[in-house]
N, C-alpha and C positions, 0 to 999 in steps of 0.2 A: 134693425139698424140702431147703432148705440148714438149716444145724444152726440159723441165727438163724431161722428160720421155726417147726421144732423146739421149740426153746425156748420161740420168742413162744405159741403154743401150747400147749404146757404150763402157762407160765406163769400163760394165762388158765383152762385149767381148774381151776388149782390156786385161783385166785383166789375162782372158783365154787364150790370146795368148802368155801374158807375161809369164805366168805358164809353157807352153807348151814350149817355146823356155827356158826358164832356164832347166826344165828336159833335154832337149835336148841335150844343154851344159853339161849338168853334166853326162850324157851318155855318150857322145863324151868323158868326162875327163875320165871316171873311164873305158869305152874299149881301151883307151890310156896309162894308167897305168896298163891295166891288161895284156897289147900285148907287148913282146920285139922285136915285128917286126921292119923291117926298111922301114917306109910307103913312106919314102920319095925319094926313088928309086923304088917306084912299079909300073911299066908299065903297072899295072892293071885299075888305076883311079886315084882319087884327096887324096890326104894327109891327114891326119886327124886334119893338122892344119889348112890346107885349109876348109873345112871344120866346123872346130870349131870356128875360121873368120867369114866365112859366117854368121854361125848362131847369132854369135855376135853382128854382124852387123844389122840382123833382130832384134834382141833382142833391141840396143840400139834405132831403128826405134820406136820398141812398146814404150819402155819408151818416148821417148819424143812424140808419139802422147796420149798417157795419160797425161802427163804436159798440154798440148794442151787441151786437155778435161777439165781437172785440172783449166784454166784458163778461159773456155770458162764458167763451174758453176761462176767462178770468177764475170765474166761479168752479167751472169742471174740475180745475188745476186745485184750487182751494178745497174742495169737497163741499162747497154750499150750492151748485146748480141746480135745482129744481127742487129748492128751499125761497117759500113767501118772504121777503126781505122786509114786511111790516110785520105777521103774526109768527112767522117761525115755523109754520108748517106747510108739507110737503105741497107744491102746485101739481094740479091733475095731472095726468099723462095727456088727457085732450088737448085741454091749453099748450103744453108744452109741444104737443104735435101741430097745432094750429099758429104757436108762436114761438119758435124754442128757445128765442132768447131774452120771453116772460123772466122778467125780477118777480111778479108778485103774481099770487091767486086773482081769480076772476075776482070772487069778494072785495079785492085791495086795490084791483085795478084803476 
C-alpha cells in the first residue's frame, strides 16, 4: 500500500470518528435539554457535563489528528514525507506504519 493510500485511509476513518463523536455531542446536548433533572447531584454516575467534556475532548483529539493527516498529504505533495523534520533523516517504515502522519523519528519524538 503506498503512503497516499495510507493516509487516504486514515483519513477516512478519522473522518468517521469525527462524525460519530459530533452525533454524540449533540445527543448528549439535546438529552440535556430534554431532561429537567438535576444531574449534578446524582449519586447514580457522571454528569452530563461530565460527560459532554469528555466527548469533546475526544472530538477535538480527532480534529487535530486530521490536521495531522492534513499536513502529512502536505509533505507527500512537497516530497518531504517520511523525512525527520528535526534531524533530516528518513523515519522508519515501522513508525510510519504505526503512525503515518509521524513529522519526526522515534529519537525526535
Amino acid at each position: 500500500m503506498s503512503a497516499a493510500e495510507v493516509l487516504t485511509a486514515e483519513r477516512i476513518a478519522t473522518q468517521g470518528r469525527i462524525a460519530a463523536l459530533e452525533a454524540q455531542v449533540a445527543a448528549i446536548v439535546e438529552t440535556a435539554s430534554a431532561s429537567s433533572g438535576d444531574d449534578e447531584h446524582d449519586p447514580e454516575g457522571q454528569t452530563v457535563a461530565y460527560d459532554r467534556a469528555q466527548v469533546q475532548a475526544l472530538l477535538g483529539r480527532a480534529r487535530a489528528d486530521l490536521a495531522e493527516i492534513d499536513a502529512a498529504f502536505e509533505r507527500l505533495d512537497a516530497g518531504t514525507y517520511g523525512i525527520c523534520e528535526v534531524c533530516g533523516r528518513p523515519i522508519p517504515g515501522e513508525r510510519l506504519e504505526a503512525r503515518p502522519a509521524a513529522r519526526r523519528c522515534v529519537r525526535h519524538a
